[in-house]
Structure formats: structure tokens, C-alpha cells
C-alpha positions as CSV (number, residue, x, y, z in Angstrom):
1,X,-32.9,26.2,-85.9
2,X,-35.4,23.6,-85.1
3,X,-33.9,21.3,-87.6
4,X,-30.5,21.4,-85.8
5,X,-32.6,21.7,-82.4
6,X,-34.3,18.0,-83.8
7,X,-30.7,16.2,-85.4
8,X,-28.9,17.0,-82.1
9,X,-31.9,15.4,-80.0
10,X,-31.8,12.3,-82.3
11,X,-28.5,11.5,-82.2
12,X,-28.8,11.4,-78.6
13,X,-31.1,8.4,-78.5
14,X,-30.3,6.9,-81.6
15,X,-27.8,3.8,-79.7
16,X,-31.1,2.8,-77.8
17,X,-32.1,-0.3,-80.5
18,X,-28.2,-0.9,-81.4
19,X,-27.2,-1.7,-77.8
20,X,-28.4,-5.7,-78.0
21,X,-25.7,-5.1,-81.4
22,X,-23.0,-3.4,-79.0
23,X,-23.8,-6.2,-76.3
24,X,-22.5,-8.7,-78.8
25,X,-19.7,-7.0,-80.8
26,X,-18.2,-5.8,-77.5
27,X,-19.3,-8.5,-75.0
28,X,-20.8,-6.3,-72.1
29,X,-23.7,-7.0,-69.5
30,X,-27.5,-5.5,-69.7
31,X,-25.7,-3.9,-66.5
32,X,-22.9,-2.0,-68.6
33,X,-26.2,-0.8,-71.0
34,X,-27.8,0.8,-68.4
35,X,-24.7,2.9,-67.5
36,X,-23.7,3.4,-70.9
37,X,-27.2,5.1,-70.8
38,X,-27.0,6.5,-67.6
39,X,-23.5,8.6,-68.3
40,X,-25.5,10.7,-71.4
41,X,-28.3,11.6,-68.5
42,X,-25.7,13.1,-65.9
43,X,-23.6,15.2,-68.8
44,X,-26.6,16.5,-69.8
45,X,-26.9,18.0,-65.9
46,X,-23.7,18.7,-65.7
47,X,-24.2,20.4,-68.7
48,X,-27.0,22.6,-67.8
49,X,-25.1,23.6,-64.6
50,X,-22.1,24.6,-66.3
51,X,-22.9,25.9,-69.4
52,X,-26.8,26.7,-68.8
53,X,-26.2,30.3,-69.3
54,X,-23.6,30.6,-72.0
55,X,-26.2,31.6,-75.0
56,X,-27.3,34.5,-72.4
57,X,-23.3,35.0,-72.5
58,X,-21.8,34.3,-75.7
59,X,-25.0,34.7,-78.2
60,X,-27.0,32.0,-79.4
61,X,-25.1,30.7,-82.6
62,X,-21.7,30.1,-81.2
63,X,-23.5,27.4,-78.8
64,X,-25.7,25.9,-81.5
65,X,-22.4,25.3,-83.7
66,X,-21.0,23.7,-80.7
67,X,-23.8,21.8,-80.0
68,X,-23.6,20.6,-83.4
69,X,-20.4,20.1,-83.9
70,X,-20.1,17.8,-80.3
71,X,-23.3,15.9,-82.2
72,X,-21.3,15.3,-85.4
73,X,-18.2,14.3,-83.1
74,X,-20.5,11.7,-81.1
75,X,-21.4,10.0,-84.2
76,X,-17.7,9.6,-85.2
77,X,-17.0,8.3,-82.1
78,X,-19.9,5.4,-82.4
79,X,-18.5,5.1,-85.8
80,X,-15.1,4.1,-85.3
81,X,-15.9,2.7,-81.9
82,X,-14.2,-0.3,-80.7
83,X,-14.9,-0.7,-77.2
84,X,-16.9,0.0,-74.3
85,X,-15.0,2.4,-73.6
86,X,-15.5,4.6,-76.9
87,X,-19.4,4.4,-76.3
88,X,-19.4,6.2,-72.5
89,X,-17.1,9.2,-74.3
90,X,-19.6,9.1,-77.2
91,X,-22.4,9.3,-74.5
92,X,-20.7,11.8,-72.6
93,X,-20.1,13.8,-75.8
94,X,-24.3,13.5,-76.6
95,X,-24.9,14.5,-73.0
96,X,-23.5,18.2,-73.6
97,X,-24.6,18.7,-76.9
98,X,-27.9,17.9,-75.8
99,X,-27.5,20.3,-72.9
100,X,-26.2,23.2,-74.9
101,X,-28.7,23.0,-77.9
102,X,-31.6,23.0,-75.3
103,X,-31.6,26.3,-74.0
104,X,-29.9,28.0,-77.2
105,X,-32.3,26.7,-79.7
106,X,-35.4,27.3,-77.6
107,X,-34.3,31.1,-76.8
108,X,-33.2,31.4,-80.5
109,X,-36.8,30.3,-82.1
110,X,-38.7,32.7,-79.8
111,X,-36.1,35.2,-81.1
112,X,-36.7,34.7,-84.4
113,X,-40.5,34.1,-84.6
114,X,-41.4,36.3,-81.9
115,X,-44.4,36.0,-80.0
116,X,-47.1,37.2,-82.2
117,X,-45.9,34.2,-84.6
118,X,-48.9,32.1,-85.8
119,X,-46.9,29.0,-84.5
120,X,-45.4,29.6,-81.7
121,X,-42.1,29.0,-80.5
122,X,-42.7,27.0,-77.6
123,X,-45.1,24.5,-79.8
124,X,-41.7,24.3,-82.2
125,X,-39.3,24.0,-79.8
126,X,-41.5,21.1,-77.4
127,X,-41.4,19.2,-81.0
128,X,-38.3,19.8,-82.1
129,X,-37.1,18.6,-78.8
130,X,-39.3,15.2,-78.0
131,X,-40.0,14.6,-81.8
132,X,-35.7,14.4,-82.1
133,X,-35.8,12.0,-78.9
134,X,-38.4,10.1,-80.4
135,X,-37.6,10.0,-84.0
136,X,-33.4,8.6,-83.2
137,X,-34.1,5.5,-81.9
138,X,-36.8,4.7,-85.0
139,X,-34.8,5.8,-88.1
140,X,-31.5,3.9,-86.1
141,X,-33.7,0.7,-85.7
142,X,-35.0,0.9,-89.0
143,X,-32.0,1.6,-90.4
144,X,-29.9,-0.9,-88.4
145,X,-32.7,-3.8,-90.1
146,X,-32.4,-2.6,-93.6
147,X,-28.6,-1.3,-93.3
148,X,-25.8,-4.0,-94.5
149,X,-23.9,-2.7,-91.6
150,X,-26.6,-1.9,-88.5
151,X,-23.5,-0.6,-86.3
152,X,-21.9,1.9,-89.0
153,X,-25.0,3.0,-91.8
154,X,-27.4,4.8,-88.4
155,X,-24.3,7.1,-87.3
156,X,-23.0,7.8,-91.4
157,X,-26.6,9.1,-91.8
158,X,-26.8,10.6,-88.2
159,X,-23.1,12.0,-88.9
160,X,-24.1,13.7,-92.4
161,X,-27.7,15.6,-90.8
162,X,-25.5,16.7,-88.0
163,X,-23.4,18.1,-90.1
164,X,-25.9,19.4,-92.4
165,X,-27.4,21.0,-89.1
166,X,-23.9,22.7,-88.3
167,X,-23.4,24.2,-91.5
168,X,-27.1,25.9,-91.5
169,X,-26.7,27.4,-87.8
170,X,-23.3,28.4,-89.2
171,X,-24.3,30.2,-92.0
172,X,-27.8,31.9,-89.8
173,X,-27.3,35.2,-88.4
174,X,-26.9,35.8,-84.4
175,X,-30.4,36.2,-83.0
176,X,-29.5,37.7,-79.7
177,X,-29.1,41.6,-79.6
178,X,-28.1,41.3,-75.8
179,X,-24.9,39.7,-75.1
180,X,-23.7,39.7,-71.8
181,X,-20.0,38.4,-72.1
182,X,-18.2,34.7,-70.9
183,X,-17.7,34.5,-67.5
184,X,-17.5,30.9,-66.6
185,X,-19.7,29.9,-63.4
186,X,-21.6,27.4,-62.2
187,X,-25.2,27.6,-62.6
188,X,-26.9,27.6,-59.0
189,X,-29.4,25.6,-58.0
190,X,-33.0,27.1,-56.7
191,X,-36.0,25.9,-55.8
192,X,-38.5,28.9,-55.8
193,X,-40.0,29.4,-52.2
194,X,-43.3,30.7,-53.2
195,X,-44.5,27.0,-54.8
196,X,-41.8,24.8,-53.1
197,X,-44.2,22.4,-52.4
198,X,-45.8,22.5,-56.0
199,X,-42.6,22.2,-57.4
200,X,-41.4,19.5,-55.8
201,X,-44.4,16.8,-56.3
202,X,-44.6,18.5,-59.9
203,X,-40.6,17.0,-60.1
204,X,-41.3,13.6,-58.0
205,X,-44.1,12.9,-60.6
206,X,-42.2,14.2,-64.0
207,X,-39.2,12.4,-62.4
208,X,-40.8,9.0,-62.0
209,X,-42.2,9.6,-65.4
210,X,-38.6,10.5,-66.9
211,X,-36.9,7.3,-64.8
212,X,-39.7,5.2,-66.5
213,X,-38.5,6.6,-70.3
214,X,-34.6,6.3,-68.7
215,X,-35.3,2.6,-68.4
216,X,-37.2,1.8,-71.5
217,X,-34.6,3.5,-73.2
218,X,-32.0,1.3,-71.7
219,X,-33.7,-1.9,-72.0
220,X,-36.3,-2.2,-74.2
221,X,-34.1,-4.4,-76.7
222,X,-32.9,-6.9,-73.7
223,X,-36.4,-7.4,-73.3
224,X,-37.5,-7.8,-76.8
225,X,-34.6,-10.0,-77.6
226,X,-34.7,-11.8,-74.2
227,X,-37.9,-12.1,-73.4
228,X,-39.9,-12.2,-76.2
229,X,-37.5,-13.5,-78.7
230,X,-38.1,-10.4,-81.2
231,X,-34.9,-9.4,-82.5
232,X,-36.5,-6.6,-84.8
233,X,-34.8,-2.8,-83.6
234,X,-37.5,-1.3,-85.5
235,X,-39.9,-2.9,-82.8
236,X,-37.2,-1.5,-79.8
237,X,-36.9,2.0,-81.7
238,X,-41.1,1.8,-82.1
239,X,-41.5,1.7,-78.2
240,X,-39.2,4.2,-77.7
241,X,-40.4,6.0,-80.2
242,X,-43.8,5.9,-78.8
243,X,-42.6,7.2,-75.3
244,X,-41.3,9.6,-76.2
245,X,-43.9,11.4,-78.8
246,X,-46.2,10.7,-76.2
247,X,-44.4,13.5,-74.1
248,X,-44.4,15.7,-76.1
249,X,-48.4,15.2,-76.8
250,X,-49.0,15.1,-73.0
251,X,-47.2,18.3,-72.7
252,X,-49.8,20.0,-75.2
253,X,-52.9,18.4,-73.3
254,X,-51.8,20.1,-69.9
255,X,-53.1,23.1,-71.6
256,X,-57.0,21.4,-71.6
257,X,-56.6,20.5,-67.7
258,X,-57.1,22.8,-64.7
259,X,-53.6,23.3,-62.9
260,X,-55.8,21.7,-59.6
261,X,-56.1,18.6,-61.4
262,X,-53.0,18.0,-63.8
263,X,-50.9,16.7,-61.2
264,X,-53.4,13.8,-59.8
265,X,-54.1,13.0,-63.2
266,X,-50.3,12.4,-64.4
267,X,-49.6,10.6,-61.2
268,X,-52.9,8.2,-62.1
269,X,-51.8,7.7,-65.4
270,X,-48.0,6.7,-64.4
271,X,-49.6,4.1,-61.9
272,X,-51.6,2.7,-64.5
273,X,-48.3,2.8,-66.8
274,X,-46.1,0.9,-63.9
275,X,-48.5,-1.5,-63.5
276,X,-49.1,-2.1,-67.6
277,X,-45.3,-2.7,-68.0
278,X,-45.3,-4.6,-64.6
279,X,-48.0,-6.7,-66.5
280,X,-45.5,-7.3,-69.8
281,X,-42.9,-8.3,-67.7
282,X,-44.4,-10.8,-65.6
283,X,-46.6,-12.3,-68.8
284,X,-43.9,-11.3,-71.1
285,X,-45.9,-9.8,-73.7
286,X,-45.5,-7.1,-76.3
287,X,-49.3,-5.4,-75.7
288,X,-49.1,-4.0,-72.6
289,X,-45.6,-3.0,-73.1
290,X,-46.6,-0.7,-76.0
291,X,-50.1,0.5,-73.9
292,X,-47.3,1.5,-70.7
293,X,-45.5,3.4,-73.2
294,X,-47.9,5.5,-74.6
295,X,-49.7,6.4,-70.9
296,X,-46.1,7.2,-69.2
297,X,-45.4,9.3,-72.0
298,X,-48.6,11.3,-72.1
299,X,-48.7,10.7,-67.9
300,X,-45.1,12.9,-67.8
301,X,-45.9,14.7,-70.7
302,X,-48.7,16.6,-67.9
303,X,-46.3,16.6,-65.1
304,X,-43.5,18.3,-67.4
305,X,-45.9,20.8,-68.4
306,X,-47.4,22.0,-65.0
307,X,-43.8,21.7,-63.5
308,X,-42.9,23.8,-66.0
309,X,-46.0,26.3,-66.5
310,X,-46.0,26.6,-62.6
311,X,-42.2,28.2,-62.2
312,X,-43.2,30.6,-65.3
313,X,-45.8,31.9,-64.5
314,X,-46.1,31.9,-60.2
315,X,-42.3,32.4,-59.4
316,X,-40.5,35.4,-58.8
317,X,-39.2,36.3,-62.3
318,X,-35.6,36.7,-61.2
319,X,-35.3,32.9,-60.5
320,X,-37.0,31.4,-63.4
321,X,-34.4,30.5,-65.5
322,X,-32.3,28.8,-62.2
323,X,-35.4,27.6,-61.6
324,X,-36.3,25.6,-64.6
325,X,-32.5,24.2,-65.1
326,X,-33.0,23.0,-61.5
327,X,-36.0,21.0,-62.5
328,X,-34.4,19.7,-65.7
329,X,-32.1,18.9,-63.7
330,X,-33.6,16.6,-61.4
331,X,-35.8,15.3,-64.3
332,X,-32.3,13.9,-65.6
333,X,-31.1,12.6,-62.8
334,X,-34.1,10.7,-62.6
335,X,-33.6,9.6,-65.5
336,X,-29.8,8.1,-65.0
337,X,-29.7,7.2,-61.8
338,X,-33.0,4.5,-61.8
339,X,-31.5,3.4,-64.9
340,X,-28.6,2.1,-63.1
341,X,-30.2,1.1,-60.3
342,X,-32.2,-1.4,-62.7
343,X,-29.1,-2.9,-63.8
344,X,-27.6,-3.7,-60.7
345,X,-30.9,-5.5,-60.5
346,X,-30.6,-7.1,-63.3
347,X,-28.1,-8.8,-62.5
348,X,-28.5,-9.9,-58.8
349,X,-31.7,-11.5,-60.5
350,X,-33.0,-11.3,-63.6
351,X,-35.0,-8.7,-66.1
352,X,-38.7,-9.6,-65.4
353,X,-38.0,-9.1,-61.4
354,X,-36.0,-6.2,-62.0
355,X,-38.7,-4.8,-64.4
356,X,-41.9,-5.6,-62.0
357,X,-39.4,-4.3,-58.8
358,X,-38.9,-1.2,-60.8
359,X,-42.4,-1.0,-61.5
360,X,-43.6,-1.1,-58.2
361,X,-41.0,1.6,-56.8
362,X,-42.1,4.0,-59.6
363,X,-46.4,3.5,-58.6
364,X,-45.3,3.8,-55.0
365,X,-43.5,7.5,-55.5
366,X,-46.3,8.5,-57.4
367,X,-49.0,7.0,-55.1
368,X,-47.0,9.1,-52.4
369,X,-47.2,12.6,-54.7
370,X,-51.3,11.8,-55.0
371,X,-52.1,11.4,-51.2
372,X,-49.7,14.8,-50.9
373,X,-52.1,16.1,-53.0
374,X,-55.1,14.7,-51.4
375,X,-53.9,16.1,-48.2
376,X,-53.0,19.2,-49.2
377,X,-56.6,19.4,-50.9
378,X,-58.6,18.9,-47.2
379,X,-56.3,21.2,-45.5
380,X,-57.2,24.1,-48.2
381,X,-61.2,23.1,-48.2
């Protein structure tokens, strides 16, 4: 499970270092990049809307099949793509086998390991899930240096683990003793009343974080390759790579921090983070690129995991699972729609005012969040 749970997460940000490649082979604009990117965010939304539930429905392994099966279809589609065109279906494809493998292969490791389990299943899952984001883009870049053919060699090895990943979930038994039955509906939206205000700075801050990972993910290699002249997509996979581990660490250190302080403390560190990559872009330099990286990731990492460890345990049980698809929800919007917001910057101007713009609007939301907190501090004292 966490295998297929990690192969279906990499293939979803393996493209990230092959997209100065696509930008070449294809002739399309650091614009057309960043909604390449952007269309994998919003099918993983509408993903989670529409098919949020269906594990609940339909039993866990059906979904993880499908979820594999779309991740083995994306990487034939990158394979034997010839256009622009091919990529956004590929992207689209990633989008819902990310959102269907989310929910199904978290529920199915608690299932199966219980929660007396030495490890436990949340710890496996949180890896599975940021170490597959994390670890695509780094075997693609490596692979797309080392490989004879950097656009086909990532997606035949990403195309034979998916498949690997499919047969195994295949073969597994059903986890799920309670199966309601298919009865397609969209998911609803809620925002739990009781920590409405919680939960929304909790999703402003993760948000900004997430918008932050949206556009390193999109543009990291224009930068490299632009900027700095470093045409390695190792390097672009490293800083991805970085990012995104980083999350999944910051998400285990919320546990060492007192709820009261988690938030201010993740919206500090993504205001040092905006300014660090603010800093690479106007001195274009690699350094603070790779120190942004690494404090966004551990700065969203803490807002993830309050946002997340406030719904479960303060709102009304009924709504927690509406609840927490909501805030993924947002979370990936934030991620798309900065994304393409950057572009259209891009090319009005240029990267580095694009970059240090972006910057700037990402330390303002999250200075806003801290004097909300500061505020709501005095009234309660």
C-alpha cells in the first residue's frame, strides 16, 4: 500500500525538471509551464470533490487499482507525447490519481496496521505521500542527466513501478469490512463553525506555503537554466526535492510545538522563506534558493499539521472528513492558481520581478495571518 501510495505521488511531480526539455522539443512559454502545472493542482480538487468518498463507497482496492492504473496511463501519455497538448491530459490524468490514492491508501494503512501498530499509520502515510512528491522530481532529473533519452527513460521507469504498484494492490485483499455502495455525488464543501476562524488562517498560512511549493515546482528549471546558467535537472529535481521532504518533516515537528504557537511560528518561517527566494532572485544565486526551500517546506509542513490536527480533534466528528477535503482543497488551489498567476507575470516582465513580486504577495498574506493572531491573542488575554 504505501509503495503504490509513494509511485502514484512520484509520478505526479516527476515532469517538474523535464519541463525546460518540453519547453524546447515542443516550443512553449515559462507561461504554458506554469499551466501545464497548474491543470494537475485543480484535477486533483476536482478530484477530491467528486470522488473523495468512493473508498468509503466502493472499498478501498478498487480505487487504489484505479489510482494506479490512471498513474501507469499518465506515464504513457508523457511517453508517446507529442505536443502541448498531450502533457495537460497527462497532467489532468496525474491530478485524479493523485486524488483517489490519497484518501484510499491513507484509510487502507490504518486498516491494516491498526492503531496499536508500532509505526503508525499516519507516520506511513505523511511519508509515503510527501516522500513520493519529493522523491519524482529527483530520480526524473537524475535520470533525465544520465538517461540517453531524458524525455522517454524517467516515464519507462516511472511507467514499470506504476505498474508494479497496480499489480500488488491488485493481488492485496480488500481492507474495508464496511462498504457503503456507489452513489455518485459531489462532495460538499464545510468549514467547521466551531474553529472557523482557526481554520481559516491555519489554510491562509498552509496555502501560501503550498502556492510557494506550486511555483518552485513550476519554475525552478527556468530559473536554473535562465538565470543561473545551470542546466543540471538533478539540481531542479534537488530543490524540489528539498521542498517537499521538508513538509513532510515540518509536519512531524508540529507535534513538539504548542497548538498556541504553531501558527505564528509557520507564518514566521514562510516570511523568512519569501524573503530568502526574493533574495535568489534579485542576486540570482543558488544559496538562498536552496535555504527558502527548506524553511517553506518545514514553515507549511507546521501549518498543514495544525490545520489538520485542529479539524480532528476540535470539530464535530460528523464533518471531519468534509472538513479535511475542504482544506486540501483550498491547499490545491493555492497551489494552481498562484502558479499561473506567476506566469502571466512572467511574461508581462520577466522571472526575477515575477519571482520578488510573488515573494512579496506570499510575506504579505502571511504577515496578515500573524497580526490576526496577534489580535486575537490581546482580545483573549
Amino acid at each position: 500500500m504505501a509503495f503504490a501510495f509513494w509511485i502514484t505521488m512520484a509520478g505526479t511531480t516527476a515532469p517538474t525538471p523535464l519541463y525546460p526539455l518540453y519547453g524546447n522539443e515542443f516550443g512553449f512559454t515559462p507561461f504554458t509551464v506554469t499551466v501545464v502545472f497548474a491543470v494537475y493542482a485543480l484535477g486533483v480538487v476536482l478530484g477530491l470533490l467528486v470522488f473523495g468518498r468512493l473508498s468509503d463507497q466502493v472499498g478501498r482496492r478498487p480505487v487504489l487499482v484505479a489510482a494506479t492504473l490512471l498513474s501507469v496511463a499518465a506515464a504513457v501519455v508523457f511517453l508517446l507525447a507529442q505536443d502541448v497538448a498531450a502533457i495537460i491530459v497527462a497532467r489532468i490524468v496525474s491530478g485524479f490519481s493523485a486524488a483517489l490514492v490519497t484518501g484510499a491508501a491513507t484509510a487502507s494503512l490504518a486498516e491494516r496496521l491498526g492503531q496499536h501498530s508500532r509505526v503508525k499509520p499516519a507516520t506511513i502515510a505523511l511519508f509515503a505521500n510527501m516522500g513520493g512528491l519529493a522523491c519524482g522530481t529527483l530520480l526524473a532529473g537524475i535520470l533525465a542527466d544520465l538517461a540517453p533519452s531524458p524525455l522517454r527513460t524517467p516515464w519507462i521507469v516511472m511507467l514499470v513501478l506504476a505498474a508494479v504498484a497496480a499489480l500488488g494492490v491488485a493481488l492485496n485483499g480488500e481492507s474495508s469490512t464496511h462498504r457503503s455502495g456507489f452513489s455518485p455525488q459531489f462532495q460538499p464543501l464545510h468549514i467547521p463553525g466551531e474553529i472557523r476562524s482557526d481554520f481559516l488562517r491555519s489554510a491562509m498560512a498552509a496555502g501560501a506555503g503550498f502556492a510557494v511549493l506550486g511555483v518552485l515546482t513550476a519554475v525552478t528549471g527556468l530559473f536554473l537554466g535562465t538565470v543561473l546558467n545551470e542546466s543540471s535537472h538533478s539540481l531542479t529535481g534537488l530543490v524540489v526535492f528539498i521542498a517537499f521532504a521538508c513538509t513532510a518533516l515540518g509536519q512531524l515537528l508540529v507535534r513538539a510545538l504548542k497548538p498556541v504557537t504553531a501558527l505564528p511560528v509557520a507564518c514566521l518561517g514562510l516570511i523568512v522563506a519569501a524573503a530568502l527566494i526574493a533574495t535568489a532572485m534579485a542576486t540570482s544565486t543558488l544559496a538562498p534558493l536552496l535555504v527558502g526551500a527548506t524553511v517553506n517546506g518545514l514553515a507549511t509542513g507546521i501549518a498543514v499539521g495544525h490545520g489538520i490536527g485542529s479539524i480532528t480533534t476540535r470539530s464535530a466528528p460528523q464533518h471531519r472528513g468534509a472538513s479535511v477535503s475542504t482544506f486540501f482543497a483550498i491547499l490545491y488551489s493555492m497551489l494552481a492558481v498562484p502558479a499561473i498567476g506567476v506566469g502571466v507575470l512572467i511574461r508581462e516582465t520577466s522571472l526575477r520581478p515575477a519571482g520578488e513580486t510573488f515573494s512579496a504577495v506570499v510575506a504579505t498574506l502571511c504577515l496578515g495571518v500573524l497580526l490576526s493572531l496577534v489580535r486575537t491573542g490581546r482580545r483573549a488575554a
